[in-house]
C-alpha positions in Angstrom: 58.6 7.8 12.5 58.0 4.6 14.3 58.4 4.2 18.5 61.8 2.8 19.2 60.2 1.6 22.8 57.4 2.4 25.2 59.2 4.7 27.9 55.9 4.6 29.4 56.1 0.9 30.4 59.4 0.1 30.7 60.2 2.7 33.2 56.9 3.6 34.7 58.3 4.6 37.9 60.7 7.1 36.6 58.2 8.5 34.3 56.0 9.1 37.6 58.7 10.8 38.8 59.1 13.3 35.8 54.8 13.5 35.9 55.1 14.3 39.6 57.3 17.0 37.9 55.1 18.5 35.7 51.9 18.7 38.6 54.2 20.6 40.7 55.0 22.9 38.1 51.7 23.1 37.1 50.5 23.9 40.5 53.3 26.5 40.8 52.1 28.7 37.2 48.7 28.6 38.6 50.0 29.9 42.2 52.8 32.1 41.1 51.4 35.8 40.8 54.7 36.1 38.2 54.1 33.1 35.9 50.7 31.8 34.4 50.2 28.3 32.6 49.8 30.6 29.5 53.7 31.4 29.7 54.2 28.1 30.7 52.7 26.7 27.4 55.3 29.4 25.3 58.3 28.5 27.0 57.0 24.6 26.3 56.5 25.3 22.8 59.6 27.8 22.9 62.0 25.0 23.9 60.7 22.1 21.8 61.2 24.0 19.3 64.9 25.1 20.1 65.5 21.1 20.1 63.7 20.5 17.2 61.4 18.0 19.0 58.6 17.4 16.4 56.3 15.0 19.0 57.1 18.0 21.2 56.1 20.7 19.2 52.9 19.1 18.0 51.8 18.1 21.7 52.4 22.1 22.9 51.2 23.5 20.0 48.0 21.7 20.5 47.7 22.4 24.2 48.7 25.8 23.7 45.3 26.1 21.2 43.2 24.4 23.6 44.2 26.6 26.4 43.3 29.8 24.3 46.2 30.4 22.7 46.2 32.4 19.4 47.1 30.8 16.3 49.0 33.8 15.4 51.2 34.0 18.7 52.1 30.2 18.2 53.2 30.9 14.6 55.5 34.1 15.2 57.2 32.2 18.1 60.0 31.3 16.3 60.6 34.9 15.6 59.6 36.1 19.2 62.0 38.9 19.9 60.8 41.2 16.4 56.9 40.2 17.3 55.3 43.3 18.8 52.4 40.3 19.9 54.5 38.9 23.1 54.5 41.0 26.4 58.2 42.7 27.6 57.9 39.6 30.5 56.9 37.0 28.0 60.3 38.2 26.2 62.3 37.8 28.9 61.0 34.3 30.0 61.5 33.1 26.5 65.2 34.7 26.4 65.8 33.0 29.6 64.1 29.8 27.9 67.2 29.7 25.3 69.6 30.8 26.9 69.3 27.9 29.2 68.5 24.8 26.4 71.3 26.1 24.7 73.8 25.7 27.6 75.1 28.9 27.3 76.6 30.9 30.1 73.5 33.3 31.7 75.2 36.3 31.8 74.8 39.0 35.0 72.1 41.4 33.1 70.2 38.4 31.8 70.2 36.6 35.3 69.0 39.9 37.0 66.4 41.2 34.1 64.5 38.3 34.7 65.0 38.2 38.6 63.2 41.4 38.7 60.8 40.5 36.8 59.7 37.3 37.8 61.8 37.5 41.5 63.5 34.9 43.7 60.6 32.0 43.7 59.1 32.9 40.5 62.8 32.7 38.6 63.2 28.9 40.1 60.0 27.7 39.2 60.8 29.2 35.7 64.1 27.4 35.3 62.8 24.2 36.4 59.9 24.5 33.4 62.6 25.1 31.1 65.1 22.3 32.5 61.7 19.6 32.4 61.2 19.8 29.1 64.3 20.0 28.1 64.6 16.5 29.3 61.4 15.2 27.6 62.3 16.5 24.4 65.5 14.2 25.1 63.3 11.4 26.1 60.6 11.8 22.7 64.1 12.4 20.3 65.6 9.5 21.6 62.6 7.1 22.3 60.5 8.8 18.9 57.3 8.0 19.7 54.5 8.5 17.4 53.6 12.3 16.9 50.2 13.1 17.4 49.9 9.8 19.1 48.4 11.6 22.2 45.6 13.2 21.1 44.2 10.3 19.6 
């Protein structure tokens, strides 16, 4: 696949503004007694995978194994909900993860199964994650730059 245009360049201020994003985010797993950057990295991976975002998947996956992710948690992912390997909250954070990138309707019990287990702040935060990647898997789709190009 060949880069149909350097985002980076072209429209460095607005890709500070998605960075800026991702620190805040960032700060917010680490602070958030609820979340951890470990979930953060699933619901990344989760997501880019619902889009089928190959620069995406390859980026997470990666950072996910440098963080001390296990190889066998990133490959049952895509079959998450029959993998005794995630945690109940894990479960619900990647549920909510779909639910969300695939626009449909959140439904009462989802909404308030993962309120209570993440609460008020902790639920935000969550749906941010999950809404920011979102829009850089639209950004790498549509853009295409080269996978594996950041890690080299």
């Amino acid at each position: 696949m060949t880069q149909r245009l350097d985002y980076f360049n072209a429209a460095p201020e607005g890709i500070q503004i998605l960075l800026g994003q991702e620190n805040y985010l960032r700060a917010q797993f680490e602070q958030q007694s609820t979340l951890s950057l470990a979930l953060w990295e699933l619901v990344k991976l989760r997501v880019s995978q619902v889009n089928q975002c190959a620069f995406c998947v390859d980026m997470h996956s990666k950072e996910a194994l440098s963080s001390g992710e296990s190889e066998h948690r990133l490959i049952g992912l895509t079959a998450w909900r029959e993998m005794p390997i995630y945690s109940d909250d894990e479960k619900v954070a990647l549920h909510w993860a779909e639910m969300v990138s695939n626009n449909n309707a959140t439904s009462d019990d989802d909404f308030e199964s993962t309120l209570a287990v993440f609460g008020e702040q902790g639920l935000v935060v969550l749906t941010l994650a999950i809404n920011a990647i979102n829009s850089w898997n639209r950004v790498a789709k549509t853009f295409k730059p080269e996978i594996g190009s950041l890690s080299k």
